[in-house]
C-alpha positions in Angstrom: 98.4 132.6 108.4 96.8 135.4 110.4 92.6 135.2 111.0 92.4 139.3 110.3 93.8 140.7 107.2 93.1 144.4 105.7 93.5 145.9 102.5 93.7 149.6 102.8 94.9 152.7 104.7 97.7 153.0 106.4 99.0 156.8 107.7 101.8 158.9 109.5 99.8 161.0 111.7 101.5 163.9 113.1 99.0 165.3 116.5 99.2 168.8 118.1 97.5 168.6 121.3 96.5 172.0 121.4 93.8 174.4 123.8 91.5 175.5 121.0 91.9 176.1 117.2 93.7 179.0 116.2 92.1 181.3 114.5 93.6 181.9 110.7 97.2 183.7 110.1 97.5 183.3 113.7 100.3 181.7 115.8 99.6 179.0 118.7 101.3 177.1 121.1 100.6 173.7 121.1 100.8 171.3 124.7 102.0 168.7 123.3 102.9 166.6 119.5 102.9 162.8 118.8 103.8 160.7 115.8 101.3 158.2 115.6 100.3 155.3 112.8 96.7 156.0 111.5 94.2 155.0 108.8 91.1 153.1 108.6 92.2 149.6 108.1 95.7 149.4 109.5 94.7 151.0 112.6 91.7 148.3 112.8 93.6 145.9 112.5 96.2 147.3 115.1 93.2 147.3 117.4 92.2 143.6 117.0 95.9 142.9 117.7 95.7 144.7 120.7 92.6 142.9 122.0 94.2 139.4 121.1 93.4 138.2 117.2 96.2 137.6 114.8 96.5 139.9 112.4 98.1 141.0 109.2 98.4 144.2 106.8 98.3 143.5 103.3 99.5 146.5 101.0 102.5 148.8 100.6 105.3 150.9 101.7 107.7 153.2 100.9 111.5 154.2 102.2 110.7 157.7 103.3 110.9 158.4 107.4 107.2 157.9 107.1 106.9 154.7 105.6 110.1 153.5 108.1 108.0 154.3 111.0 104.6 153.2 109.4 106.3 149.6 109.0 108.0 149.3 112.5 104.9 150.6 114.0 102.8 147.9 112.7 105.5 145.2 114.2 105.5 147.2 117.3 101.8 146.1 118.0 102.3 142.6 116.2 100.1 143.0 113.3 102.5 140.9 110.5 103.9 142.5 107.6 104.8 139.6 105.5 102.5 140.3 103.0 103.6 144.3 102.8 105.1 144.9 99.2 108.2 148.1 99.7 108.5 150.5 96.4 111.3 152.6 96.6 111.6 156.8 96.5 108.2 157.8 96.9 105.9 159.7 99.4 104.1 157.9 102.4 100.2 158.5 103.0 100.4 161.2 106.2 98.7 163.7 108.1 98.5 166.6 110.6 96.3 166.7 113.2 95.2 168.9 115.8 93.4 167.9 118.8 91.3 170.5 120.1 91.3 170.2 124.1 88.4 172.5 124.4 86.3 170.9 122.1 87.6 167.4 122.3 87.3 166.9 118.6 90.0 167.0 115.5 90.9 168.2 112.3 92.7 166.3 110.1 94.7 167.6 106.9 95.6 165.0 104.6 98.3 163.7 102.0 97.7 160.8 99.7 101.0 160.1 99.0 101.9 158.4 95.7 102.6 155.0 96.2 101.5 152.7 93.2 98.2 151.2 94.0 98.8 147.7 95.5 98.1 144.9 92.6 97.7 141.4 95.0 100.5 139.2 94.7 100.2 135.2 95.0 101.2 135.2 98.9 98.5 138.2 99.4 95.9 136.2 97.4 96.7 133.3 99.7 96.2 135.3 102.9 93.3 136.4 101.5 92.1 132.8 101.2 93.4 131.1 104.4 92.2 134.4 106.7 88.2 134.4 108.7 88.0 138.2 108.1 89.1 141.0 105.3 88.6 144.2 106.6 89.0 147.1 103.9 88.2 150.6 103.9 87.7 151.9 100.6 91.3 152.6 100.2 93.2 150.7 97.4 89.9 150.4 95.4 91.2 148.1 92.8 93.1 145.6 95.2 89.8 145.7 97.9 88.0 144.8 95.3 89.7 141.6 94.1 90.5 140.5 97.8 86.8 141.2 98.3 86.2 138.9 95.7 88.8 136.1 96.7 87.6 136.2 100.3 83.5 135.8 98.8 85.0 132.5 96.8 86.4 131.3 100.0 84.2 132.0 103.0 86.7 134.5 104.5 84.1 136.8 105.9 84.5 140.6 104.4 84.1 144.1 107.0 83.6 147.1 104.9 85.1 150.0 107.2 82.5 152.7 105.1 83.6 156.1 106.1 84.5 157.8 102.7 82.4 158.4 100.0 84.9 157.2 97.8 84.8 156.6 93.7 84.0 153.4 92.8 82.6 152.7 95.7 79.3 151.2 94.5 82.1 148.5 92.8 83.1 147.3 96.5 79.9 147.4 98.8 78.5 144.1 97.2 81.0 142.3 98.5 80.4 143.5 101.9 79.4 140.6 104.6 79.6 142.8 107.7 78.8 146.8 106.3 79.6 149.4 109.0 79.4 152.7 107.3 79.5 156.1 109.2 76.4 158.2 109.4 77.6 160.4 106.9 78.1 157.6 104.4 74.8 155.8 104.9 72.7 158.6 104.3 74.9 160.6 102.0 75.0 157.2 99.8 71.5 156.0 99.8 69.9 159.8 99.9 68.0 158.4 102.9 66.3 161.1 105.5 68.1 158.9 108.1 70.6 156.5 109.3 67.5 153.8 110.0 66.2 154.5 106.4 69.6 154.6 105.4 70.3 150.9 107.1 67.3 149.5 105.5 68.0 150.8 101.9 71.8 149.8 102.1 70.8 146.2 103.8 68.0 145.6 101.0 70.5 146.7 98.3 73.6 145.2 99.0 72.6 142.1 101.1 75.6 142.1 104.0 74.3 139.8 106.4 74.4 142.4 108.9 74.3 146.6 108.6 75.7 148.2 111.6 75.7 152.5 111.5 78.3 154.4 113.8 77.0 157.2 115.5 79.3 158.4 117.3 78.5 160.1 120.9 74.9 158.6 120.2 76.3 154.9 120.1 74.5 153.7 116.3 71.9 151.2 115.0 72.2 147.6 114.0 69.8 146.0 111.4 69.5 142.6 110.7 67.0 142.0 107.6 64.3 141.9 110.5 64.9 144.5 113.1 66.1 148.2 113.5 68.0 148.0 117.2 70.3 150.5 119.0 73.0 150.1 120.5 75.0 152.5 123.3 77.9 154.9 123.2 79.8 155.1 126.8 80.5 158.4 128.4 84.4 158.9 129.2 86.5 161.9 129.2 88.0 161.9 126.0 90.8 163.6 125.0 91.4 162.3 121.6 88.5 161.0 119.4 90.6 160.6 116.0 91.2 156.7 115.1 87.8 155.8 117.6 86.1 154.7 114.4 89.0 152.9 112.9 89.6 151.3 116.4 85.9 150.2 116.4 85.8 148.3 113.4 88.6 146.5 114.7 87.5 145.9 117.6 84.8 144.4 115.6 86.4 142.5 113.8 88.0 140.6 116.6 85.0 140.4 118.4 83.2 138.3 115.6 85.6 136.4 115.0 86.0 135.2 119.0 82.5 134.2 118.0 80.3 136.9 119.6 76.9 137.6 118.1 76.8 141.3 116.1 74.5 142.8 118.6 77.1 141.9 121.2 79.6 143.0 118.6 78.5 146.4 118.9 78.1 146.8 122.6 82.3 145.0 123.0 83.0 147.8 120.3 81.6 150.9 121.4 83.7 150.3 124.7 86.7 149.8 123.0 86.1 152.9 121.2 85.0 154.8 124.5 88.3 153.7 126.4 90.2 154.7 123.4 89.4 158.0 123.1 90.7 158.5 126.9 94.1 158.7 126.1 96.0 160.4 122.9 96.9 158.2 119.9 95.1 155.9 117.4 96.6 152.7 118.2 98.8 153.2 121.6 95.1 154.1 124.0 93.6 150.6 122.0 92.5 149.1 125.5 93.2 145.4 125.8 90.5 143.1 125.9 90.8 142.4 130.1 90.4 146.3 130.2 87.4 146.1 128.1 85.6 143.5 129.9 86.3 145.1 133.1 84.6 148.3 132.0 81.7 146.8 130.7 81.2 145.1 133.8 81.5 148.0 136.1 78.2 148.9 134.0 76.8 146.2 134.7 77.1 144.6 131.0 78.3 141.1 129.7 79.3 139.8 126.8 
């Protein structure tokens, strides 16, 4: 059975490297276009198969060209698919996304899909039980929410990937051991004025044993029950920052479960991100963990 499993997201991206955003009803030539998996958790999980855990995706799939690539790209980077359910003749979750080269950021336009939600099966349960971490993302609320609870009755450790304000969400973050929401959640959730408010509200509320807030460029802040710490970003030239969040929580994920303390956590993660967002595609620039080291040392950082 794999250490990692995740319950949630799992995307066709479509990229458009392109010089700038066009402007609307306009026309523009892009430099380049890549088919790329995406999505919170199967992405994350991707990444902590890059850096060396054993991983598996636990959800579904469908026979469209998306869903064909969706599942070979997941065996591609060794993340198991034994516990992936296939439903026939429907739409796979997918995107288009351009990557601005002036700006180095993205925009993303979405498509659900309309897979049935995943209801867990005996065999997912069972990963669920025998794994050290779940990592969801607020995606497949219903199924999170049980494998949330499963992995509570067993000791599996759960990472809450909180990017989306999603419904039902309140449902899901009790469950949470390791919380890592996005700015944007941790304040837009708790109404705090800011993301150390934010930490403290979501950490007295929900009792993870740990809150950790992404930042982005600024790096984010860690909170223990006792302390409010930060923790850096690392400057690279990026060329494509879409997945860097999904890639950190992975790279989290692993990380913890290789045994490093959270603060340490953080530090291994925000390089992973960094190095990441140097080359174009969600799961293909995931750095390996030799990589990783190696660039935290030329900083003059261990972990």
């Amino acid at each position: 059975m794999a250490d990692i499993v995740g319950i949630g997201a799992n995307v066709c991206d479509t990229l458009f490297e392109v010089p700038h955003y066009p402007k609307e009803d306009t026309k523009l030539k892009a430099e380049g276009v890549k088919l790329s998996g995406g999505g919170p958790c199967a992405t994350g999980l991707v990444a902590a198969s890059k850096l060396g855990a054993d991983c598996a995706y636990i959800g579904a799939l469908t026979d469209d060209a998306s869903g064909v690539f969706l599942n070979d790209d997941l065996k591609k980077y060794n993340v198991s698919t034994e516990f992936v359910t296939y439903e026939k003749g429907y739409n796979s979750f997918s995107s288009c996304i351009w990557l601005s080269k002036e700006s180095a950021s993205r925009t993303c336009v979405f498509f659900r899909g309309n897979i049935p939600p995943v209801k867990l099966n005996d065999n997912q349960k069972n990963a669920i039980k025998e794994a050290k971490i779940l990592m969801i993302d607020g995606n497949e609320m219903d199924a999170a929410i049980e494998g949330a609870r499963i992995a509570n009755e067993n000791g599996t450790k759960v990472l809450y990937d909180a990017g989306g304000l999603y419904e039902g969400v309140e449902n899901l973050l009790p469950y949470a051991d390791i919380l890592i929401p996005s700015e944007e959640f941790a304040v837009g959730h708790t109404g705090a004025k800011d993301a150390r408010a934010a930490a403290k509200i979501l950490y007295e509320k929900y009792n993870p044993e740990i809150v950790v807030i992404t930042q982005g460029k600024k790096g984010g802040i860690i909170f223990d029950g006792k302390q409010v710490k930060e923790y850096p970003a690392f400057l690279v030239d990026a060329v494509d920052s879409n997945g860097s969040g999904d890639v950190f929580h992975g790279a989290f994920a692993f990380s913890v479960n290789k045994g490093y303390n959270y603060y340490d956590a953080c530090v291994f993660s925000s390089a992973v991100s960094a190095l990441k967002c140097t080359k174009v595609g969600s799961r293909e620039s995931v750095p390996t963990f030799e990589e990783t080291i190696n660039f935290l040392k030329e900083r003059g950082i261990n972990v």
